[in-house]
VEXMAR-263160 format. One record per residue (C-alpha): residue number from 1; residue in one letter; x, y, z. Coordinates in Angstrom, 1 decimal, always signed. Each point is the difference from the previous one (the first is absolute). Example, Ala and Ser with C-alpha at 12.3 -4.5 7.8 and 13.67 -1.06 7.14 Angstrom:
! residues 2
 seq type      X      Y      Z
   1    A  +12.3   -4.5   +7.8
   2    S   +1.4   +3.4   -0.7
END
This chain:
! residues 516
 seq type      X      Y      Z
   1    X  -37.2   -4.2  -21.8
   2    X   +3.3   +1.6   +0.9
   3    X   +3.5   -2.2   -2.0
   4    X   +1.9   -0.3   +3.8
   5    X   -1.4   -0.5   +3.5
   6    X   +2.3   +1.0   +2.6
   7    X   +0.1   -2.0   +3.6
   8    X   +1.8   +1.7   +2.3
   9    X   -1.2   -0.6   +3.6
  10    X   +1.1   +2.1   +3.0
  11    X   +0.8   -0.8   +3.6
  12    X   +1.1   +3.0   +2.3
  13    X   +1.9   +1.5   -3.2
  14    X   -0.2   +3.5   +0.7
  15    X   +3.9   +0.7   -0.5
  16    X   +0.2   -1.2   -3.1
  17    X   -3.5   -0.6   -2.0
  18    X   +0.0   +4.1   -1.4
  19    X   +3.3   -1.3   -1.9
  20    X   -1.7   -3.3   -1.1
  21    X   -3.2   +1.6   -1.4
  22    X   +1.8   +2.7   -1.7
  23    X   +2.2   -2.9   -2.2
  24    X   -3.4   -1.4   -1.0
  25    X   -1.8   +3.6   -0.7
  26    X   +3.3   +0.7   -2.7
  27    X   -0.4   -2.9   -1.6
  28    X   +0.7   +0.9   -3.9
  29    X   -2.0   -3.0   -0.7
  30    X   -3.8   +1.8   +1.6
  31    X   -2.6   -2.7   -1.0
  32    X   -0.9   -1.4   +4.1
  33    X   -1.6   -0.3   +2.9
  34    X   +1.7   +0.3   +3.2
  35    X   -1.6   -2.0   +2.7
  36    X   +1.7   +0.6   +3.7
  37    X   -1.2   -2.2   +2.9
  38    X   +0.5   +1.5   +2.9
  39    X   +0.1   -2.7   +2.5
  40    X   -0.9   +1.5   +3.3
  41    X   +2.9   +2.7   +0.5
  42    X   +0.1   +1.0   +3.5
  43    X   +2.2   +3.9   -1.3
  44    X   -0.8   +2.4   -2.8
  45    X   +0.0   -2.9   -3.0
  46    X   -3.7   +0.8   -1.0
  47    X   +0.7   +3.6   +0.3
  48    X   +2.8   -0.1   -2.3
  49    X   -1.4   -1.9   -2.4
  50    X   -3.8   +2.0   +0.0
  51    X   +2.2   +3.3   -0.6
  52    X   +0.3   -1.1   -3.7
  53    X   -2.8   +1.2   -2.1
  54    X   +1.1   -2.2   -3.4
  55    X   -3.2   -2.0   -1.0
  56    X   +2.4   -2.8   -1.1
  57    X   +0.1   -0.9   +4.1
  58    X   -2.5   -2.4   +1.5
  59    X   +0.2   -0.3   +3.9
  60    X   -1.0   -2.9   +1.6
  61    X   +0.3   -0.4   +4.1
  62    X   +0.2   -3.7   +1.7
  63    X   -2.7   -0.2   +2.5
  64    X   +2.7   -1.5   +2.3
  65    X   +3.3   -0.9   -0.8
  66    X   +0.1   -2.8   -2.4
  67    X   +4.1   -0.2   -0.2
  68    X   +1.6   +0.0   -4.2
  69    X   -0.8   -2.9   -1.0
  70    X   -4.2   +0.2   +0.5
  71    X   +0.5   +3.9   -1.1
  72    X   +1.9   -0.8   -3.0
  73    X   -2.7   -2.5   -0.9
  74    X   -2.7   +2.6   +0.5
  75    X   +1.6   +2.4   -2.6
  76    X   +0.4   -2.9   -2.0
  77    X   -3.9   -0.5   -0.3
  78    X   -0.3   +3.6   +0.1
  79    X   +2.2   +0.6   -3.5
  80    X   -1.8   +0.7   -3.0
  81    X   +3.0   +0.5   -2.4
  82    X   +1.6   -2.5   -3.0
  83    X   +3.1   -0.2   +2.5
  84    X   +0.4   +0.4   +3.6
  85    X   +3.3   +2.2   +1.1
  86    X   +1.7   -0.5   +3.5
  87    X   +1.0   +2.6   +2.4
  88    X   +1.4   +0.5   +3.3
  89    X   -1.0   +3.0   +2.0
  90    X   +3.3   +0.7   +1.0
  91    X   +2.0   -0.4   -3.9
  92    X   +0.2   +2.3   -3.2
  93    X   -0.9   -1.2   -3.0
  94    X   +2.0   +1.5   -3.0
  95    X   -2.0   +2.2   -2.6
  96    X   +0.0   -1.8   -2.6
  97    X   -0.1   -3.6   +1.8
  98    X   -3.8   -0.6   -1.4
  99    X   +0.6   +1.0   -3.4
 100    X   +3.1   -2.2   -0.4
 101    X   -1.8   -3.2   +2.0
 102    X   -3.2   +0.7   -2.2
 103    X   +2.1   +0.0   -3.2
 104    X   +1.8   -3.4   +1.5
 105    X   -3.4   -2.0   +0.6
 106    X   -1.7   +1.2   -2.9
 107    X   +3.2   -1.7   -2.0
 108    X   -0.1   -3.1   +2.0
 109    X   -3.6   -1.7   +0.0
 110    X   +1.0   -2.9   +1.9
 111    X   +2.0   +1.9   +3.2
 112    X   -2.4   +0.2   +3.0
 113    X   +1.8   +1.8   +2.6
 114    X   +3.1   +2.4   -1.1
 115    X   +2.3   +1.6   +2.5
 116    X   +2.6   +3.0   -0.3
 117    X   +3.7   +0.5   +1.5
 118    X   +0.4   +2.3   +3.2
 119    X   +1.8   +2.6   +1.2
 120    X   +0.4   +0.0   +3.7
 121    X   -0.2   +3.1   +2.4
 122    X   -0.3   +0.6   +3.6
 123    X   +1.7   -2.6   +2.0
 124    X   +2.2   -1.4   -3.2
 125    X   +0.9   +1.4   -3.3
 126    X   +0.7   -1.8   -3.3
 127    X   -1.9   -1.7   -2.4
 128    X   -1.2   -3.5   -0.7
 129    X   -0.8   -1.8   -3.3
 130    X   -2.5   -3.3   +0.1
 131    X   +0.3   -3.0   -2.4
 132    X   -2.1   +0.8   -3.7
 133    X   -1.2   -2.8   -0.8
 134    X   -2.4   -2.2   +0.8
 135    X   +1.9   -3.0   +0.6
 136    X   +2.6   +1.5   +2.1
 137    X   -2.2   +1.4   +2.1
 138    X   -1.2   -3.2   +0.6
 139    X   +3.0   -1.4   +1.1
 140    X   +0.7   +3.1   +2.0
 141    X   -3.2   -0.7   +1.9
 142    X   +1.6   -3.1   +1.3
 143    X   +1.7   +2.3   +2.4
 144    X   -1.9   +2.7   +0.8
 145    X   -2.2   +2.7   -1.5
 146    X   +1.0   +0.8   -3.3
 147    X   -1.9   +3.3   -0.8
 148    X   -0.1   +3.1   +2.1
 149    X   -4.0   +0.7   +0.8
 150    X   -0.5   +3.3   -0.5
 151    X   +1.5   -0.2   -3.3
 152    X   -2.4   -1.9   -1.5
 153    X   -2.8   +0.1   -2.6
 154    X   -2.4   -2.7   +0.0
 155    X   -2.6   -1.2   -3.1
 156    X   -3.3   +0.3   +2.1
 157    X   -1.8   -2.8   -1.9
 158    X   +2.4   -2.4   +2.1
 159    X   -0.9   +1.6   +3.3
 160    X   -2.4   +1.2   +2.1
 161    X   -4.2   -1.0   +0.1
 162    X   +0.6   -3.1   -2.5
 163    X   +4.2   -0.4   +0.9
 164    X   +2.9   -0.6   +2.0
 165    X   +0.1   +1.9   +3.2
 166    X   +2.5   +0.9   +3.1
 167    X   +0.1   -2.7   +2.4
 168    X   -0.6   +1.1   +3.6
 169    X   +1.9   -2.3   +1.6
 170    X   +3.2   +1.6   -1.5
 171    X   -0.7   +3.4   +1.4
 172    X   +4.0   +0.7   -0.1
 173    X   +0.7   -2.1   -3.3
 174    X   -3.4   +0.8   -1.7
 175    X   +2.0   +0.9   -3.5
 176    X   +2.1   -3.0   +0.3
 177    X   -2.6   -2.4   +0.4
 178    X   -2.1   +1.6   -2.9
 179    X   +2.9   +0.0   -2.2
 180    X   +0.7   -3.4   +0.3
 181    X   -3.8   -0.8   -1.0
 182    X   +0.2   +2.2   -2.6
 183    X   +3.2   -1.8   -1.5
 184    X   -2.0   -3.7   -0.2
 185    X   -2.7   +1.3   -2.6
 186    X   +1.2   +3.6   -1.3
 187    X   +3.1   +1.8   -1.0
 188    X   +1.7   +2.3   +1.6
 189    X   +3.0   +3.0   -1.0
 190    X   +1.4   +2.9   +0.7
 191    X   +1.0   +3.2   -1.8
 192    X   +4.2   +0.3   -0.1
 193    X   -0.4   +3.6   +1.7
 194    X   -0.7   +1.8   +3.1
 195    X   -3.5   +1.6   +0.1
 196    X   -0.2   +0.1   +3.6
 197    X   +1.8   +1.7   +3.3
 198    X   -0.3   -2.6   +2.6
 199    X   +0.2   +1.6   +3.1
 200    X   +2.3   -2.4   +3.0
 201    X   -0.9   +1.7   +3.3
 202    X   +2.9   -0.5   +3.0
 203    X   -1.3   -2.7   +1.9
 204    X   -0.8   -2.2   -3.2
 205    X   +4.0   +0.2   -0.7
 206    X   +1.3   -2.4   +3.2
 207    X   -3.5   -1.6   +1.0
 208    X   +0.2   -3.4   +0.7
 209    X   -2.7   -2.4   -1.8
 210    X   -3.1   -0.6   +2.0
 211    X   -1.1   -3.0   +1.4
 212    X   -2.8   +0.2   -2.6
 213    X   +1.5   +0.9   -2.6
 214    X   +2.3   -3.3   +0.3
 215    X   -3.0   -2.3   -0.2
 216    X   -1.7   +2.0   -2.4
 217    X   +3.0   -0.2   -2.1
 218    X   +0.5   -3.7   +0.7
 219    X   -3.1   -1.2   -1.1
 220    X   +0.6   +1.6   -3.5
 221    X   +3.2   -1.1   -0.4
 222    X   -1.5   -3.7   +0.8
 223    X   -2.5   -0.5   -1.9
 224    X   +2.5   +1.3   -3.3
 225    X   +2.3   -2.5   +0.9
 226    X   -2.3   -2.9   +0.6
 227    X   -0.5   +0.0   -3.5
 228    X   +3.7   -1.4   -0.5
 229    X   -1.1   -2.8   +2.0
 230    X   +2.4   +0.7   +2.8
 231    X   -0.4   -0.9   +3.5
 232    X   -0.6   +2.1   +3.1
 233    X   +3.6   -0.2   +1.1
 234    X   +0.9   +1.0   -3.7
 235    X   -2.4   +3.0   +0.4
 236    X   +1.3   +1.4   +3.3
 237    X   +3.5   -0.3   -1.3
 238    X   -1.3   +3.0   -2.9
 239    X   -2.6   +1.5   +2.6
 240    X   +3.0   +0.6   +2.4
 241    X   +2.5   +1.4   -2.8
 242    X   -2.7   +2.2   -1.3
 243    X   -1.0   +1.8   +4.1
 244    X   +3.6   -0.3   +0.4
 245    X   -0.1   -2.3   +2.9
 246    X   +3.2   -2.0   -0.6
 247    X   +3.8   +0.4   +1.0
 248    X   +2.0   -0.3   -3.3
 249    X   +2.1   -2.8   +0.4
 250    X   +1.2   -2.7   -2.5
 251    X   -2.7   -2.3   +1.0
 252    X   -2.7   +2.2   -0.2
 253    X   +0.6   +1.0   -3.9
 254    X   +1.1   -3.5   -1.1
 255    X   -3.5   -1.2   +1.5
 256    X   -1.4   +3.2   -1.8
 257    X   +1.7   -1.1   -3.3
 258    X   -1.5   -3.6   +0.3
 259    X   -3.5   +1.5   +0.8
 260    X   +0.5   +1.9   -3.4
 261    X   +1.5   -3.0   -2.3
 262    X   -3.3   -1.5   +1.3
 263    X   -2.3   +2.4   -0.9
 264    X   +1.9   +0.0   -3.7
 265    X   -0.7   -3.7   -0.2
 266    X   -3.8   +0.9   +0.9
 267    X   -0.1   +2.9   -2.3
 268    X   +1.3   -2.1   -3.2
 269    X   -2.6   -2.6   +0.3
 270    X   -3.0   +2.5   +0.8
 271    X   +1.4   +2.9   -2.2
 272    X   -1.7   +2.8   +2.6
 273    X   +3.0   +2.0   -0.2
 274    X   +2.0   +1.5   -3.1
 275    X   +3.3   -3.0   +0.8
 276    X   +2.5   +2.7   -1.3
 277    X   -1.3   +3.1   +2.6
 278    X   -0.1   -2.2   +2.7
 279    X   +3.2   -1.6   -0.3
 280    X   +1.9   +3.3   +0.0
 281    X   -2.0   +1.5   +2.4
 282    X   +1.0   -3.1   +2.7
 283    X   +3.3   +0.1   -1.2
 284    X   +0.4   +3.5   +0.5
 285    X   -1.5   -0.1   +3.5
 286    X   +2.2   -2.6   +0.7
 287    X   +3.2   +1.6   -1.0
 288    X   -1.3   +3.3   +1.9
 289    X   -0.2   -2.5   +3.2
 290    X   +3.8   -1.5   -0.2
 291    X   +1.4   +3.4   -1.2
 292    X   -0.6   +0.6   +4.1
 293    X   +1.9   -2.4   +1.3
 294    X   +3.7   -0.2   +1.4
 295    X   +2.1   -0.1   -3.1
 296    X   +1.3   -3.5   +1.4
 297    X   -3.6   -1.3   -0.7
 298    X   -0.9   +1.6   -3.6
 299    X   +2.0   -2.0   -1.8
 300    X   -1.2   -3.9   +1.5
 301    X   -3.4   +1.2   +0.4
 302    X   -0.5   +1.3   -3.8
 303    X   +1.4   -3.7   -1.3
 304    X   -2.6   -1.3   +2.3
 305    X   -2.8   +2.0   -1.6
 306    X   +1.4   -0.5   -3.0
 307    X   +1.1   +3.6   -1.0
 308    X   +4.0   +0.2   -1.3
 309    X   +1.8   +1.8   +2.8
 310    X   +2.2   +1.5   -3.4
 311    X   -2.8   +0.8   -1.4
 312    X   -1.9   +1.8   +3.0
 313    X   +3.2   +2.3   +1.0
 314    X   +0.4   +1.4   -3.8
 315    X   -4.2   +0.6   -0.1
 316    X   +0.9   +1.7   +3.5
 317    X   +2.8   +2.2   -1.7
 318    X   -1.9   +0.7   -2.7
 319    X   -3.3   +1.4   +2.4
 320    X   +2.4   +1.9   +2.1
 321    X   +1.8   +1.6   -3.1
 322    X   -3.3   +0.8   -1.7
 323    X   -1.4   +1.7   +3.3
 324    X   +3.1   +2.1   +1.2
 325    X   -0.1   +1.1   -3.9
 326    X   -3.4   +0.9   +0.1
 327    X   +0.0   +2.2   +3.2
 328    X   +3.8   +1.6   -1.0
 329    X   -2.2   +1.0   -2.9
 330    X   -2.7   +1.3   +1.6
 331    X   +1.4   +1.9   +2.7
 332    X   +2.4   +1.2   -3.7
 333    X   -3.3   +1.8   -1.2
 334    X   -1.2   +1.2   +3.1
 335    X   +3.1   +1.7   +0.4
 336    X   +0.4   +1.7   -3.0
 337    X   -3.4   +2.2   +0.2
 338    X   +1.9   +1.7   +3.2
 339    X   +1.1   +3.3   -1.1
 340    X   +2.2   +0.0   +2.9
 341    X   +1.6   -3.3   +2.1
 342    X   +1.7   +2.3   +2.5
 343    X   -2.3   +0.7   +2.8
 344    X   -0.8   -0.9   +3.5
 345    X   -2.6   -1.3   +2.1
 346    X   -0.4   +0.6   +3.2
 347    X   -3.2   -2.3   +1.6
 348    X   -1.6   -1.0   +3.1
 349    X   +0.6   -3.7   -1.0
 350    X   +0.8   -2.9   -3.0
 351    X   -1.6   +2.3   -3.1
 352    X   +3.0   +1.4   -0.7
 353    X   +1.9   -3.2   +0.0
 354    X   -2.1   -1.2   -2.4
 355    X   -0.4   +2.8   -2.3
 356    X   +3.8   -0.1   -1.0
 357    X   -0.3   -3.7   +0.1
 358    X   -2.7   +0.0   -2.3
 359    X   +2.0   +2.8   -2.6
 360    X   +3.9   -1.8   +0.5
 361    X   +1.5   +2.7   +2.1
 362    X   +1.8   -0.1   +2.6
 363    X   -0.9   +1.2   +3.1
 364    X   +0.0   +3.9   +0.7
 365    X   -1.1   +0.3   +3.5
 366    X   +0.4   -1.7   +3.3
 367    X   -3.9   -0.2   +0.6
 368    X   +0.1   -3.8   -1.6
 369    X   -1.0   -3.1   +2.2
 370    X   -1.3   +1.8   +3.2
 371    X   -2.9   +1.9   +1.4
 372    X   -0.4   +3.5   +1.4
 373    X   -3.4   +0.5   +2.2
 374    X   -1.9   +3.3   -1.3
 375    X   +0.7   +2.8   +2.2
 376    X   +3.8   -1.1   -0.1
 377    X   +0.3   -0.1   -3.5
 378    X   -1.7   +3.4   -0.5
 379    X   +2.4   +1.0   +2.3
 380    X   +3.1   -1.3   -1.9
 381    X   -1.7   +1.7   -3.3
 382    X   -0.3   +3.3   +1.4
 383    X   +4.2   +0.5   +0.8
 384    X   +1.0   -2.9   -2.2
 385    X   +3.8   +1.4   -0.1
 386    X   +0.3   +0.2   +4.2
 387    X   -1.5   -3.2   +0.5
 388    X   +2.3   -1.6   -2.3
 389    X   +3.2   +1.4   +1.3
 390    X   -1.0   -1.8   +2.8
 391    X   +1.9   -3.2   +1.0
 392    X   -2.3   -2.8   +1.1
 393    X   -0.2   -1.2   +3.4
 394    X   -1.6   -3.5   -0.1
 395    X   -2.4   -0.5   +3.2
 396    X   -1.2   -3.6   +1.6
 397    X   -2.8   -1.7   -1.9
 398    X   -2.7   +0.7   +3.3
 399    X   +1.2   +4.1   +0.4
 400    X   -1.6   +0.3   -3.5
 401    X   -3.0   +2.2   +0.2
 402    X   -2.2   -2.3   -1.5
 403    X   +1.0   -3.0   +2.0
 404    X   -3.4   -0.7   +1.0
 405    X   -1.3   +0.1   -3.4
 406    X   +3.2   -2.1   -2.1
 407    X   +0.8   -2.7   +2.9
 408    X   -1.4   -2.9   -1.2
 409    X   +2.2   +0.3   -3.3
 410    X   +3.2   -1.4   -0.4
 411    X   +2.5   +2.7   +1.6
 412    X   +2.0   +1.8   -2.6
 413    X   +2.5   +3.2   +0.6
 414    X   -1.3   +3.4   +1.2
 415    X   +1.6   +3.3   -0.4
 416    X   -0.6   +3.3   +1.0
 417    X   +1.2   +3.0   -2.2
 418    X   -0.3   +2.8   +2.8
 419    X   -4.0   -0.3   +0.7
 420    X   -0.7   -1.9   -2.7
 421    X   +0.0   -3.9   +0.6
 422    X   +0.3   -2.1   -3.2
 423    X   -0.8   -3.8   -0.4
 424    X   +2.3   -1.8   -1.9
 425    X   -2.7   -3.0   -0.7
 426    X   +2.1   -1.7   -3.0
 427    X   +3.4   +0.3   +2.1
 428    X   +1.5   -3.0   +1.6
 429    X   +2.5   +2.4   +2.5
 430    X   +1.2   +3.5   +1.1
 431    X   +3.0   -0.7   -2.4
 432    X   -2.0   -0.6   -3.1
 433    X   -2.5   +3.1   +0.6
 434    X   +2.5   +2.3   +0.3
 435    X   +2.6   -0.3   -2.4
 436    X   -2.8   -0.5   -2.4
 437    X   -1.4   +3.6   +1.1
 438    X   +2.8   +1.7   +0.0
 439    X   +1.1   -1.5   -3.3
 440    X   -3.2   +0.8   -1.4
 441    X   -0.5   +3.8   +1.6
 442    X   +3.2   +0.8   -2.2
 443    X   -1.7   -0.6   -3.0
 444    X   -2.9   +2.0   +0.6
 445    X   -0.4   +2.8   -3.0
 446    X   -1.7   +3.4   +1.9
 447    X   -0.8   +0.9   -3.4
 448    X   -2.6   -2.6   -1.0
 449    X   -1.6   -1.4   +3.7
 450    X   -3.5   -1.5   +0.0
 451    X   -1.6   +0.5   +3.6
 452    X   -2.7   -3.2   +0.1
 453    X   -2.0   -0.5   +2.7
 454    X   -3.2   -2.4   +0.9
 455    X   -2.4   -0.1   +2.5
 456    X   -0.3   -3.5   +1.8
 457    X   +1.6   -1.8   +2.7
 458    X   +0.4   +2.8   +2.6
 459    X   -0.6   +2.7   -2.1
 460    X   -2.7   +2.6   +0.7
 461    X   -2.3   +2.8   -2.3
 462    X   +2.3   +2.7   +1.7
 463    X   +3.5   -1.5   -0.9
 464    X   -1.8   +0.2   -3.5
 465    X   -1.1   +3.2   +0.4
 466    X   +3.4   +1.2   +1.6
 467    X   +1.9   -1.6   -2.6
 468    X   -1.9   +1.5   -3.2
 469    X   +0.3   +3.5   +1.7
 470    X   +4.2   -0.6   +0.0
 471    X   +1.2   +2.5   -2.8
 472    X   +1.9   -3.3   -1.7
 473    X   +0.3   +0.8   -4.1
 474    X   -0.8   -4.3   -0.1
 475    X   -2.6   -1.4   +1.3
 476    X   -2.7   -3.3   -0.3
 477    X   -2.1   -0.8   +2.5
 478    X   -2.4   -2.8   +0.6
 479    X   -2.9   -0.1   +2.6
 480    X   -3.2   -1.3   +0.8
 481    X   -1.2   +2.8   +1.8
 482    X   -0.6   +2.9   -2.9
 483    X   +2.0   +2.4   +0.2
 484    X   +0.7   +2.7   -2.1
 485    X   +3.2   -0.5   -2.8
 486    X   +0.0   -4.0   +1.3
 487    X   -0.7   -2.8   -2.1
 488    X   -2.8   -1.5   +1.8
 489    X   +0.1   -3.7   +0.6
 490    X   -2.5   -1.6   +1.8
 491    X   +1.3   -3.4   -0.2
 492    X   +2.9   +1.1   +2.9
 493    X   -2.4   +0.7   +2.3
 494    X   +1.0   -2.9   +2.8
 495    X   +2.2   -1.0   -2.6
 496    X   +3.1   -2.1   +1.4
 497    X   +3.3   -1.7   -2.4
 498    X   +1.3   +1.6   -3.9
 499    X   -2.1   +2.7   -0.7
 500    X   +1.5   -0.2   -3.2
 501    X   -1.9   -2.1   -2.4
 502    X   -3.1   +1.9   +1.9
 503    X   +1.0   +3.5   -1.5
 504    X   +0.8   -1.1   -3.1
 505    X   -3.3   +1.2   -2.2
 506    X   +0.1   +3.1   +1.8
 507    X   +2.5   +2.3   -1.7
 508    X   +2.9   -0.8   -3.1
 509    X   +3.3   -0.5   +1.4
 510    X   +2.0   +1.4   -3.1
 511    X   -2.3   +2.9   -0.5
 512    X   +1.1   +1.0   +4.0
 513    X   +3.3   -1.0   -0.5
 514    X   +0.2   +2.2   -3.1
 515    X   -1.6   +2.8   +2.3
 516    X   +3.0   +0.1   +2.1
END
């Protein structure tokens, strides 16, 4: 009988599962099965997945398509392993993400379900840390989901044939609702580390909740806060601050605050809640809420929630202090590893921007805040020097060539140097954009230029193709078509916003900037 199990089912994963199932086949930690449900994928899923000749996989197939939770609940009945491992067909598990979660539960007899931190890639970048213990978690449940699912390692004994399973009815909340079962009888945790790339696709980012998803969510926000003894009213006041379905106002957090002094009155007599974790974190949201307002309404509004206004603006200081510190020291040691701060980027939109953002520097190129279209910008790389002794002759918003294609946006300037148009997205008028450009075109060191280019919005395979053939010294290109000396990206592919969080596991800034 194998240590681990691994769930991971799959839905029309074929982009991403190779990735997935690679992260689980380097595990340093070897002692599993991996069982992948394949729940009726209509593209090349089962193909994928059947290419893999390691005896450690076990493919299942849906006879029809039973949606996560049911499939989840099948490989839950399937497992055979001490603990059950989560996956995502679409994520990366860390190498050594078993052996460290192995080490954790093997420590901690009592812990049931233990979760990692994430990194974020794709659509977002950064990371994100969960509560420890198992009483914060709790309290953090109050609000949402508290864990990230495919993080988590689960002691099988607790689930499956003789268990807890997934819910059906929460077939967008599924890890929510479990969670919060989980948290009445068992402990949870989670390990103080990332162990897992969590990957944020595009239309996740700005997606608006789901009519679903809202009463999903509602019903497990209720039935935690019923156990204060609060009224429905009471409960919609939380259910609404938690979907974000209110308008700050005064009102709004001062019938908030009472909802919470409530719920603290409830809490000491039926001790549920640890008193001092759920004090601060009320009092915390709270403070978040009138820290919005108009600064003519902070100071009344904190007396009436019973927060010093003194007191609030010197814990403000102190936060903004702290953070401003914190990134002037970060951006500090990035900086230092570049061998040489000098140099220039020229690119066909934002990355540039925030590549010296992200170092300290200042800005060495005019190709910052604005958008060239593919053909034009290999154009404008092939005779950099004659297109920028150009002057700029701004044109009406509908002459621009891609009229058609941009209208519906918010009209911004447009310029055309010679042939080439530029779109000067982040520009508020003809004014701004060019004494910015020119400003910036001054700075521009010929010794030291980065030519970056990426393929998506408008651009084609052969604007890659003509691009990597220019004889530049400096070049990086991303594409989701392959071809040959780009960095292949197939996440751009109908890709539309900042490309740049997207990129970001692809290559090593400093090690191209030191290139240069």
């Amino acid at each position: 009988m194998p240590k681990i199990s691994v769930i991971m089912p799959a839905y029309n994963a074929e982009k991403y599962i190779g990735e997935a199932i690679d992260s689980i086949l380097k595990q340093t930690f070897t002692d599993f099965e991996f069982i992948i449900i394949d729940d009726c994928s209509t593209d090349s899923t089962a193909e994928i997945i059947k290419s893999y000749t390691d005896e450690r996989i076990k493919y299942y197939k849906n006879e029809r398509n039973l949606g996560i939770a049911n499939t989840l609940n099948r490989g839950l009945d399937l497992a055979t392993g001490e603990y059950i491992v989560r996956m995502d067909s679409d994520d990366i598990s860390l190498p050594k993400r078993f052996e460290k979660q192995i080490k954790f539960m093997n420590k901690h007899k009592d812990v049931v379900v233990l979760g990692t931190g994430i990194e974020f890639f794709g659509g977002l970048n950064g990371t994100r840390h969960f509560s420890k213990t198992h009483e914060r978690l709790r309290v953090d449940l109050l609000f949402g989901c508290c864990l990230a699912h495919p993080t988590t390692m689960l002691r099988a004994k607790r689930f499956g044939k003789n268990g807890l399973h997934y819910n059906p009815f929460f077939s967008k909340m599924e890890d929510f609702d479990l969670w919060e079962r989980v948290s009445k009888d068992y402990k949870m945790a989670t390990v103080p580390e990332v162990l897992v790339k969590y990957r944020a696709h595009p239309d996740q980012v700005s997606k608006k909740i789901s009519e679903s998803n809202v009463l999903q969510t509602c019903k497990i926000i209720k039935r935690q806060w019923e156990r204060f003894g609060l009224n429905n009213g009471q409960i919609d006041i939380i259910c609404d601050f938690v979907l974000k379905k209110f308008d700050l106002s005064a009102e709004f957090i001062q019938s908030l605050n009472n909802v919470f002094d409530e719920a603290m009155v409830r809490n000491k007599a039926s001790r549920i809640y640890n008193y001092t974790l759920l004090r601060n974190t009320f009092k915390s949201i709270v403070t978040s809420l009138i820290n919005k307002l108009p600064p003519k309404q902070i100071d009344s509004v904190a007396k009436s929630c019973n927060i010093s206004p003194k007191l609030l603006l010197l814990t403000n200081e102190l936060k903004e202090f702290y953070h401003k510190s914190k990134s002037k020291v970060l951006t500090f040691h990035k900086r230092i590893k570049l061998k040489n701060k000098n140099f220039t980027i020229i690119s066909n939109n934002c990355w540039g921007g925030f590549i010296y953002q992200e170092y300290g520097l200042k800005y060495r190129t005019p190709t910052i805040g604005l958008y060239i279209f593919g053909h034009d910008y290999v154009k404008l790389c092939s005779d950099l020097d004659y297109y920028l002794s150009l002057k700029l002759e701004f044109i009406e918003w509908k002459d621009a060539c891609y009229y058609e294609l941009l209208k519906n946006q918010k009209p911004y300037p447009v310029a055309k140097l010679g042939d080439v148009e530029i779109y000067f997205m982040h520009y508020h008028n003809e004014e701004e954009a060019a004494e910015k450009w020119y400003r910036r075109v001054k700075r521009i060191n010929k010794k030291h230029i980065l030519f970056k280019f990426s393929q998506h919005e408008g651009c084609s395979r052969n604007d890659v193709e003509i691009f990597m053939s220019l004889p530049l010294k400096n070049k990086l290109c991303f594409s989701y078509d392959e071809v040959e000396g780009s960095i292949h990206v197939p996440e751009l592919r109908s890709f539309i916003g900042d490309e740049y969080a997207v990129l970001e596991r692809y290559y090593d800034k400093t090690e191209v900037l030191n290139q240069l």
